[in-house]
N, CA, C and O atoms as a DFTB+ gen file, in Angstrom:
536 C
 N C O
     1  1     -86.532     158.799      19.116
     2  2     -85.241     158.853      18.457
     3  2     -84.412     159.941      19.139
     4  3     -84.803     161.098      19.293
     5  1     -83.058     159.390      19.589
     6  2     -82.616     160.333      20.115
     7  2     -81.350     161.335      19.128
     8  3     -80.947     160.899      18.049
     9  1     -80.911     162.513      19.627
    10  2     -80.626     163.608      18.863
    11  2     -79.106     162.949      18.037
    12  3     -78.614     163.485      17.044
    13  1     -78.700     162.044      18.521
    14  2     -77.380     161.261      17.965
    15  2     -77.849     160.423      16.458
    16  3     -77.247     160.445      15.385
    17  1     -79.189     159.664      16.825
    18  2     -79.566     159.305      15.701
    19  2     -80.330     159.657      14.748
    20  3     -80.676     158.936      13.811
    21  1     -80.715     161.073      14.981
    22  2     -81.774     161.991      14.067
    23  2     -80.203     162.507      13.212
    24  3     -80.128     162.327      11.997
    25  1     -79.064     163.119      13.953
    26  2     -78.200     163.194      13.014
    27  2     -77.896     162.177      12.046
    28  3     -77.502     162.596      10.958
    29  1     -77.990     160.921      12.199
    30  2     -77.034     160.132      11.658
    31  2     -78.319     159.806      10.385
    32  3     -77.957     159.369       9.293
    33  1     -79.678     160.047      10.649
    34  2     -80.386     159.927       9.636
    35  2     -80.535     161.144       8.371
    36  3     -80.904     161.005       7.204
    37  1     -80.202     162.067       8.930
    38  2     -80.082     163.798       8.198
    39  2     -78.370     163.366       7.707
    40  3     -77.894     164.337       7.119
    41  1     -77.370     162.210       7.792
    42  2     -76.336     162.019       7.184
    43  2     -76.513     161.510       6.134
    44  3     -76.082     161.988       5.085
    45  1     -77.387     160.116       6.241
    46  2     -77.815     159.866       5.283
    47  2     -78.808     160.142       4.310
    48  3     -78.781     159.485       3.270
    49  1     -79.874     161.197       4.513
    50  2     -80.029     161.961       3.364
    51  2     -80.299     163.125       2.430
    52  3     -81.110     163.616       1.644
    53  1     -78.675     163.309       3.220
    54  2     -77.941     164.744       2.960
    55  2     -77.276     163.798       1.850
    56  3     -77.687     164.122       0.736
    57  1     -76.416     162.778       1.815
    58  2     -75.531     162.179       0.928
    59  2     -76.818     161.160      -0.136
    60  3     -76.407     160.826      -1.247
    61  1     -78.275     160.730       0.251
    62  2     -78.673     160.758      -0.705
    63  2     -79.360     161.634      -1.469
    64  3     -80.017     161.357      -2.472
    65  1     -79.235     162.458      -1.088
    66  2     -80.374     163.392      -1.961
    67  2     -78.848     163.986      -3.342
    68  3     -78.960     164.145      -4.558
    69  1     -77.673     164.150      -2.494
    70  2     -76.489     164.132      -3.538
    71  2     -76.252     163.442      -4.703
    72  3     -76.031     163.726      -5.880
    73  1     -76.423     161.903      -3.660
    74  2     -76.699     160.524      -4.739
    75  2     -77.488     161.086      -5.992
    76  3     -76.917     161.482      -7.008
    77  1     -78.777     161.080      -5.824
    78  2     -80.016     160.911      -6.568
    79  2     -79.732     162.118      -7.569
    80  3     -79.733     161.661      -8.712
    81  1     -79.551     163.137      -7.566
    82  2     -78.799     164.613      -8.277
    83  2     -77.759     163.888      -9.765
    84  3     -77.782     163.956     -10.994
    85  1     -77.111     163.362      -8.919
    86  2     -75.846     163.051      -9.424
    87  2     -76.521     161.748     -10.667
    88  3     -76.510     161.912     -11.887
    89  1     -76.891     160.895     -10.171
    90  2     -77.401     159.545     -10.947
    91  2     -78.244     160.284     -11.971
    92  3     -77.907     159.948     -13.106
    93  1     -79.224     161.175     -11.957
    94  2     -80.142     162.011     -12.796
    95  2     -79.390     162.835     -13.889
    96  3     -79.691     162.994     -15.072
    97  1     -78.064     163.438     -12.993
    98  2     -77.602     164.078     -13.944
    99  2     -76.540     163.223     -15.071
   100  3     -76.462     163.512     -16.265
   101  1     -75.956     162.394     -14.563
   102  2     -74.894     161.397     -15.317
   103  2     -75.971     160.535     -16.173
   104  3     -75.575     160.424     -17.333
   105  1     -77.285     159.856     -15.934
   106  2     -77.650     159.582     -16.889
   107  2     -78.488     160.009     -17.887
   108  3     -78.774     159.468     -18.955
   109  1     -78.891     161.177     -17.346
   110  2     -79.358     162.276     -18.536
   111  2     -77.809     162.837     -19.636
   112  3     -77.971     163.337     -20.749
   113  1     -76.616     162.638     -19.096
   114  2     -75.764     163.428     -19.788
   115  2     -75.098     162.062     -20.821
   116  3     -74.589     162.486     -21.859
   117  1     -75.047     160.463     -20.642
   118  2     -75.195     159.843     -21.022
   119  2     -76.186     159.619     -22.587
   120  3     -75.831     159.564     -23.765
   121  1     -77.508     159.533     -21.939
   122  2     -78.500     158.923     -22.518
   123  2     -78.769     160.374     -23.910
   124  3     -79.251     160.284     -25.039
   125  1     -78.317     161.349     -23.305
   126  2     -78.450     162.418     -24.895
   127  2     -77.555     162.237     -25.484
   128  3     -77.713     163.015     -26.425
   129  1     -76.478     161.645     -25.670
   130  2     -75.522     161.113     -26.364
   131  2     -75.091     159.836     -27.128
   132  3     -74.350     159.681     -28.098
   133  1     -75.848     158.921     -26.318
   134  2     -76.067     157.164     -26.865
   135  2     -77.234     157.415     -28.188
   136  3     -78.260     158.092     -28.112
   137  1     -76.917     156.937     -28.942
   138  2     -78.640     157.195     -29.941
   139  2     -78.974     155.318     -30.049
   140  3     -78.550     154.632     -30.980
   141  1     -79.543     154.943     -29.251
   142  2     -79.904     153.655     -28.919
   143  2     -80.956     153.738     -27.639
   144  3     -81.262     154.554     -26.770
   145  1     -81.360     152.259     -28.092
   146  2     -82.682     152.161     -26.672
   147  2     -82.228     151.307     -25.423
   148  3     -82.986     150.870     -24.557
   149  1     -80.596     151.114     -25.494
   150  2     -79.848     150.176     -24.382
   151  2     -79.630     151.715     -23.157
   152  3     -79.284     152.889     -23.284
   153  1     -79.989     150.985     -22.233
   154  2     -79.554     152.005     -20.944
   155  2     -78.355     152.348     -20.583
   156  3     -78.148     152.102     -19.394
   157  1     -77.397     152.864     -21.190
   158  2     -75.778     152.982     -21.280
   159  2     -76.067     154.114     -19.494
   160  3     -75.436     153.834     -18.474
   161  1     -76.766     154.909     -19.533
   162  2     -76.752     156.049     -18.814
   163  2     -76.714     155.296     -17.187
   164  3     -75.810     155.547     -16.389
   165  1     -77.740     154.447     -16.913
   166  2     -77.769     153.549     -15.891
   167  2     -77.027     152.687     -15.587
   168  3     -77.011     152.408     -14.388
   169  1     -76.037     151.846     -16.588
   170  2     -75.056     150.799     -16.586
   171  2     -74.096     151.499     -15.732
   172  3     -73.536     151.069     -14.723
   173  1     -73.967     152.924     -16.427
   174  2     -72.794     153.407     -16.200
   175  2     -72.381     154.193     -14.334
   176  3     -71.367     154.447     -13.684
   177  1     -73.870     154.305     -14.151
   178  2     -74.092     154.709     -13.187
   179  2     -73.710     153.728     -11.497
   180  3     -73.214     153.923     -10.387
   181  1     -74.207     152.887     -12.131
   182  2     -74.550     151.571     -11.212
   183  2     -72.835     150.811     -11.440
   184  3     -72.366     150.172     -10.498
   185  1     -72.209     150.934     -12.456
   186  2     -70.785     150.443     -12.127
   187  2     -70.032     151.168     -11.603
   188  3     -69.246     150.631     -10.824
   189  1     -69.924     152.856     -11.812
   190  2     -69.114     153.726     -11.230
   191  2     -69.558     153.589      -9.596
   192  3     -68.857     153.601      -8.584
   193  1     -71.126     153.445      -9.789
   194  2     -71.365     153.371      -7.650
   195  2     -70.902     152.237      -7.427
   196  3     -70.949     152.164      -6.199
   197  1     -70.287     150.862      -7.980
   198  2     -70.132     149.913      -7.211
   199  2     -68.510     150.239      -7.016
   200  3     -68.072     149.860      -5.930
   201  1     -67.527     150.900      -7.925
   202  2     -66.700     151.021      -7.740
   203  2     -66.360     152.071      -7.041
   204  3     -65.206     152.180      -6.627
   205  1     -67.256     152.965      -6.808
   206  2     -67.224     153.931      -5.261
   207  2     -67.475     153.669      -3.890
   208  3     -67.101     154.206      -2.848
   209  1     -68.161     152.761      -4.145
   210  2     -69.135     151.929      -2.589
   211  2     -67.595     150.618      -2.523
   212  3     -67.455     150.048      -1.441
   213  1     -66.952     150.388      -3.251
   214  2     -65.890     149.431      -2.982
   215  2     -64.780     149.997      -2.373
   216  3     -64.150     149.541      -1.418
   217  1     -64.530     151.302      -3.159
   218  2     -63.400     152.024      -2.750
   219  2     -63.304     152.815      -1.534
   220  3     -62.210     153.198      -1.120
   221  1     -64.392     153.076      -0.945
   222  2     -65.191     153.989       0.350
   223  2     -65.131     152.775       1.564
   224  3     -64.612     153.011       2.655
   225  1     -65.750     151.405       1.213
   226  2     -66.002     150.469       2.531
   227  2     -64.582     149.908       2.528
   228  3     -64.300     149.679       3.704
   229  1     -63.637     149.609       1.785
   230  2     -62.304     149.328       2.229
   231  2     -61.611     150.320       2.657
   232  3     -61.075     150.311       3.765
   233  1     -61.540     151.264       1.856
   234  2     -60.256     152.072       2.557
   235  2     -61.170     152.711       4.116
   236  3     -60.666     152.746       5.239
   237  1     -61.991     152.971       3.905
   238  2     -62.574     153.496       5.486
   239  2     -62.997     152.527       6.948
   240  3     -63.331     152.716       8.117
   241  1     -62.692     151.241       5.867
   242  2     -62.817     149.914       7.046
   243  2     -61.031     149.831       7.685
   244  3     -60.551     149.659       8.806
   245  1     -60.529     150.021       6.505
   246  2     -59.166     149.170       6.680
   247  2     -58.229     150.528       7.491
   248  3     -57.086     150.336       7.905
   249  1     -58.879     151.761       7.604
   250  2     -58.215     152.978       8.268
   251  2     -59.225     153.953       8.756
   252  3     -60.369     154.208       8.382
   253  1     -58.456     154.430       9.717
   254  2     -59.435     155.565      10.287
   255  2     -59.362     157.321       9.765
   256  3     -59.432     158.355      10.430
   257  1     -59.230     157.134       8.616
   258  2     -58.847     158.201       8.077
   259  2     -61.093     159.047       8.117
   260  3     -61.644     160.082       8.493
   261  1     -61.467     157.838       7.526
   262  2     -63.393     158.229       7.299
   263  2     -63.722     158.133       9.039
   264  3     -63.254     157.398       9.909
   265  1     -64.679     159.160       9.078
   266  2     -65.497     158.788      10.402
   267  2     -66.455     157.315       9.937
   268  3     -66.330     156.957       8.766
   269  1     -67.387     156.494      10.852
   270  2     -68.381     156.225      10.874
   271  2     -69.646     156.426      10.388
   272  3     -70.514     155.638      10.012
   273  1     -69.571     158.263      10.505
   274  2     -70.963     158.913      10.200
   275  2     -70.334     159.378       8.989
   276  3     -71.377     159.311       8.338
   277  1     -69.592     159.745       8.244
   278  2     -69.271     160.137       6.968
   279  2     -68.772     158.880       6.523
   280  3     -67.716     159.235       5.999
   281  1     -68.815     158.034       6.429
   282  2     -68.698     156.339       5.187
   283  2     -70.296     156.003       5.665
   284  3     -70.543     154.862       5.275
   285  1     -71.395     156.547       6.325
   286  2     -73.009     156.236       6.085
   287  2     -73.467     157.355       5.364
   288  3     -74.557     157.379       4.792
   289  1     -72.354     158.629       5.384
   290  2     -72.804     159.129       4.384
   291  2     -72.549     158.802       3.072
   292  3     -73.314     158.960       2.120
   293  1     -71.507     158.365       3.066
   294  2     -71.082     158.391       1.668
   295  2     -71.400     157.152       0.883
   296  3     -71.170     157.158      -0.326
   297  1     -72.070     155.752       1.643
   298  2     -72.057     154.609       1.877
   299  2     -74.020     154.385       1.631
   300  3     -74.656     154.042       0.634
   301  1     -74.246     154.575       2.335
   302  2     -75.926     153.986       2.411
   303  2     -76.260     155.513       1.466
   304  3     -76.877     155.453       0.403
   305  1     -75.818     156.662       1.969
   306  2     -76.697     157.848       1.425
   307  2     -76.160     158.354       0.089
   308  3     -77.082     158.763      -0.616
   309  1     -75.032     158.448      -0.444
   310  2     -74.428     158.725      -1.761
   311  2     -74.651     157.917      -2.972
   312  3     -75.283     158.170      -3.998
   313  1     -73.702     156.463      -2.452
   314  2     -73.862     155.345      -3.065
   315  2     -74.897     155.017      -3.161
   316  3     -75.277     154.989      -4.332
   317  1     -76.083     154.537      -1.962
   318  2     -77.454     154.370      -2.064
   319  2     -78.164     154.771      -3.177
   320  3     -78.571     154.030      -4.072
   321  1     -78.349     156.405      -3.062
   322  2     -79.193     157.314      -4.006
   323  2     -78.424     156.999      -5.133
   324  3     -78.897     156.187      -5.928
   325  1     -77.186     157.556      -5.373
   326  2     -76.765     157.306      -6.865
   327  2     -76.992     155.738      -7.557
   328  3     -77.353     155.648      -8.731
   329  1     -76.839     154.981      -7.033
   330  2     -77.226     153.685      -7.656
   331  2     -78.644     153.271      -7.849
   332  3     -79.663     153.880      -7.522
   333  1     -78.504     152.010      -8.500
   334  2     -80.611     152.214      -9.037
   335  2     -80.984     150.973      -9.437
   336  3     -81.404     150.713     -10.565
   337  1     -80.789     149.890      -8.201
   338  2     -81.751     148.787      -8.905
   339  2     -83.119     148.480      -9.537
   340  3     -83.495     147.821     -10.506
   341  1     -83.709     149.230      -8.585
   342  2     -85.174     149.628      -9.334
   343  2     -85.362     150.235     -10.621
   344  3     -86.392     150.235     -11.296
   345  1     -84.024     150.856     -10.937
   346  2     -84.589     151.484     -12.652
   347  2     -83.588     150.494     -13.726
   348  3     -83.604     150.587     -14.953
   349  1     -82.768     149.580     -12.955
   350  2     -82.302     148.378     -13.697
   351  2     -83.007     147.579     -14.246
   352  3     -82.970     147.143     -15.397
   353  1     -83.998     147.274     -13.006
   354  2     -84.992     145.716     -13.197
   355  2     -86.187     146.919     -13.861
   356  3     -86.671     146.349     -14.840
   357  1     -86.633     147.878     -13.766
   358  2     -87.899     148.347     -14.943
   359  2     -87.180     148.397     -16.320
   360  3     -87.985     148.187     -17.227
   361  1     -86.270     148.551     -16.631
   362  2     -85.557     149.102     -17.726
   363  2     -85.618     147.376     -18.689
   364  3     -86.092     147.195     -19.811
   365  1     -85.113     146.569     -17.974
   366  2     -85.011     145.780     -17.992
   367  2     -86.304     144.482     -18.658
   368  3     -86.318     143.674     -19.587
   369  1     -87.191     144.865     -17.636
   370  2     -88.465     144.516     -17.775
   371  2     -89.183     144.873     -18.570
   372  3     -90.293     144.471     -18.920
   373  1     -88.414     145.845     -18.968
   374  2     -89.779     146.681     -20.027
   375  2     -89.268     146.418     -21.690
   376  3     -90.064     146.485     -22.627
   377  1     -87.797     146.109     -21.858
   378  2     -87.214     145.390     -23.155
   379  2     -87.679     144.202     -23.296
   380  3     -87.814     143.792     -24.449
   381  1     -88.042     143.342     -22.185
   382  2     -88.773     142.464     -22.568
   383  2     -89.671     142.238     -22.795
   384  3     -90.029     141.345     -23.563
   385  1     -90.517     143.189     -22.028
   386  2     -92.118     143.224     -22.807
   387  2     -92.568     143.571     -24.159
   388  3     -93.629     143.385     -24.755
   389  1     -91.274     144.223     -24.522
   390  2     -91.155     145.123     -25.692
   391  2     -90.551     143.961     -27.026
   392  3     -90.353     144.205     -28.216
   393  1     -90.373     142.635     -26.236
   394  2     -90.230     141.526     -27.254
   395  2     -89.029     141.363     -27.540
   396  3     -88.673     140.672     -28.495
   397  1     -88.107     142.065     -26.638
   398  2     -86.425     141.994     -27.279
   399  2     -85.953     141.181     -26.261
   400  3     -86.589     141.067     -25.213
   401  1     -84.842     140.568     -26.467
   402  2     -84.554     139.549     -25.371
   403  2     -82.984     139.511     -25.299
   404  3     -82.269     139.093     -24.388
   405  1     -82.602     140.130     -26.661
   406  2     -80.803     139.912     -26.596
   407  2     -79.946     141.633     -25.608
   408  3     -79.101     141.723     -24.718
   409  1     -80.783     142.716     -26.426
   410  2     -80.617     144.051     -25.492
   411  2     -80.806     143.696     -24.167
   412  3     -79.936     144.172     -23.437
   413  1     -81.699     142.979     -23.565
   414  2     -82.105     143.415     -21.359
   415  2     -80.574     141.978     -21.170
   416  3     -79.816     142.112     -20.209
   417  1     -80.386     140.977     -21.994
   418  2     -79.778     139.962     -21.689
   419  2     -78.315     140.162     -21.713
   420  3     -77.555     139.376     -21.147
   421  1     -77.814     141.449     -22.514
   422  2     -76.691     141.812     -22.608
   423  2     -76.225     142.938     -21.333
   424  3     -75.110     143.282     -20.942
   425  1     -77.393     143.265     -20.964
   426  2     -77.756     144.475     -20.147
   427  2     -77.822     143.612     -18.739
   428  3     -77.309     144.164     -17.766
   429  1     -78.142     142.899     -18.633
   430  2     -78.420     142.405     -17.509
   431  2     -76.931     141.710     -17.118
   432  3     -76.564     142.101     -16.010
   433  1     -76.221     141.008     -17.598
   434  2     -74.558     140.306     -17.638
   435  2     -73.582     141.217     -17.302
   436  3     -72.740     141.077     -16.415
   437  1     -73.768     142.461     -18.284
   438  2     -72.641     143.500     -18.590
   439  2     -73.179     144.214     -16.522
   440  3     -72.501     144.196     -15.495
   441  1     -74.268     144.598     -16.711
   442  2     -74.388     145.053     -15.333
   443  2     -73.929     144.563     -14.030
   444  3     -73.321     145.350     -13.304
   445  1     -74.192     143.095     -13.558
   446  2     -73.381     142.108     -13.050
   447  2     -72.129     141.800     -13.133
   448  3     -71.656     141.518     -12.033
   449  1     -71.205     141.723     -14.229
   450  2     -70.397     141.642     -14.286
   451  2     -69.244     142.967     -14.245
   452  3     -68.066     142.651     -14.413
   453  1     -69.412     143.707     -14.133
   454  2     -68.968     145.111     -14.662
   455  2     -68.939     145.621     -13.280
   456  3     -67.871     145.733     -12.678
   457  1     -69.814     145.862     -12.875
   458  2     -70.242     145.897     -11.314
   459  2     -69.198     145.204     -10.691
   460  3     -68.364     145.863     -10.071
   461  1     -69.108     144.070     -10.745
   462  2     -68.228     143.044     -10.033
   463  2     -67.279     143.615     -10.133
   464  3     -66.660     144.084      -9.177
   465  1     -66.939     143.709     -11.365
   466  2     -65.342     143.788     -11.425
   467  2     -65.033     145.739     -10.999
   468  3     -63.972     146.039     -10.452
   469  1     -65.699     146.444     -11.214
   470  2     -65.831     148.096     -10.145
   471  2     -65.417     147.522      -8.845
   472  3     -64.447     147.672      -8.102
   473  1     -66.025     147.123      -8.840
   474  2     -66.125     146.717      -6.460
   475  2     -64.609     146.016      -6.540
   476  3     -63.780     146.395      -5.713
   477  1     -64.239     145.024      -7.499
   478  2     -62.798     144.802      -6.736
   479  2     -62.154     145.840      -7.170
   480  3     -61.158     146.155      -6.518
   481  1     -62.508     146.664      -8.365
   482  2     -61.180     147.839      -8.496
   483  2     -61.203     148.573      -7.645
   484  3     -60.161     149.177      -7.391
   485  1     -62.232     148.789      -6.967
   486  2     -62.859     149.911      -6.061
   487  2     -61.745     149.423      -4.641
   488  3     -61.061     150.167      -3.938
   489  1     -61.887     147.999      -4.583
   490  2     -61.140     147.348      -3.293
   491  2     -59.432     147.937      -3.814
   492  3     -59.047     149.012      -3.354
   493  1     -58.850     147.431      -4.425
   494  2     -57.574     147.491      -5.315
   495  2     -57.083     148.993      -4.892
   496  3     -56.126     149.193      -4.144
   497  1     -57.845     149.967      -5.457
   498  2     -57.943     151.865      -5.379
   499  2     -57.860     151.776      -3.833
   500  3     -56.760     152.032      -3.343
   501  1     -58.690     151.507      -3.155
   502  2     -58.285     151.772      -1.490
   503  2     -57.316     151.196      -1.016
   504  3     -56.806     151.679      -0.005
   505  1     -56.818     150.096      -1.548
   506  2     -55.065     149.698      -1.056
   507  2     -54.160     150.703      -1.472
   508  3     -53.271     151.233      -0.805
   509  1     -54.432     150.876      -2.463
   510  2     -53.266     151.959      -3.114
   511  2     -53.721     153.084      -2.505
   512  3     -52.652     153.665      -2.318
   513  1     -54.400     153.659      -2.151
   514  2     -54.817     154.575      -1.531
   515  2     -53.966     154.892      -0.134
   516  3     -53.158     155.732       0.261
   517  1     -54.440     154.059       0.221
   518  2     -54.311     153.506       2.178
   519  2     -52.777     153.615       1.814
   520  3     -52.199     153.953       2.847
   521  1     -51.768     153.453       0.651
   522  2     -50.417     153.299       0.835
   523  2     -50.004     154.468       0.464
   524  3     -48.910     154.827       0.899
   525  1     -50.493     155.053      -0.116
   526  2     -49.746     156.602      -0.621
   527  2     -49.933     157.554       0.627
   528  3     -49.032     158.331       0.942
   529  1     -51.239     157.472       1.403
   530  2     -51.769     158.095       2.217
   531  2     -51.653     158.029       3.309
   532  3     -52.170     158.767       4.148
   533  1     -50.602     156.681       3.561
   534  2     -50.510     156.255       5.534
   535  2     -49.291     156.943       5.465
   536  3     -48.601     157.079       6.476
């Protein structure tokens, strides 16, 4: 590996180890506040990263304002770490084992859908962005 791409791997996780901080702390600051067994802390997590990871790959695609190596930071290593499919699908998995089927089913839609609709606001925010800012 040469010294160009040992940086570009210490980019990405410099911005995830940020990620992962951040997701821990937002859904710990969440989840002591919900008094329920629905994952509000993770929903919330995983829609705000899709609407950051939307707003980051457009406006830094559509201008050269982001380097390359800072939208992989902020992109694979921020977004990456802060988001959490793996504690979606256990969270998930485990309401159902637990015999409930309407909580992971509401959880599972709202996540998908919510998500969705982050990433186009996220797209939307970097137009407006890109126009205040060019």
């Amino acid at each position: 590996m040469n010294l160009a791409s040992l940086r570009l791997v210490w980019m990405v996780a410099i911005g995830g180890a940020i990620g992962s901080a951040s997701r821990y702390l937002v859904t710990l600051a969440v989840q002591s506040r919900v008094d329920s067994g629905f994952p509000a802390g993770t929903l919330l997590v995983n829609v705000t990263g899709a609407f950051l990871l939307g707003l980051i790959m457009r406006y830094s695609v559509q201008s050269f304002a982001i380097s390359p190596e800072m939208r992989l930071l902020l992109t694979t290593g921020l977004c990456g770490g802060y988001t959490t499919f793996s504690t979606f699908s256990y969270e998930s998995a485990r309401m159902i084992e637990d015999g409930e089927w309407r909580t992971p089913l509401l959880y599972m839609v709202l996540s998908v859908i919510l998500s969705l609709a982050a990433m186009f606001l996220g797209f939307r925010a970097a137009q407006w962005a890109r126009g205040v800012w060019s």
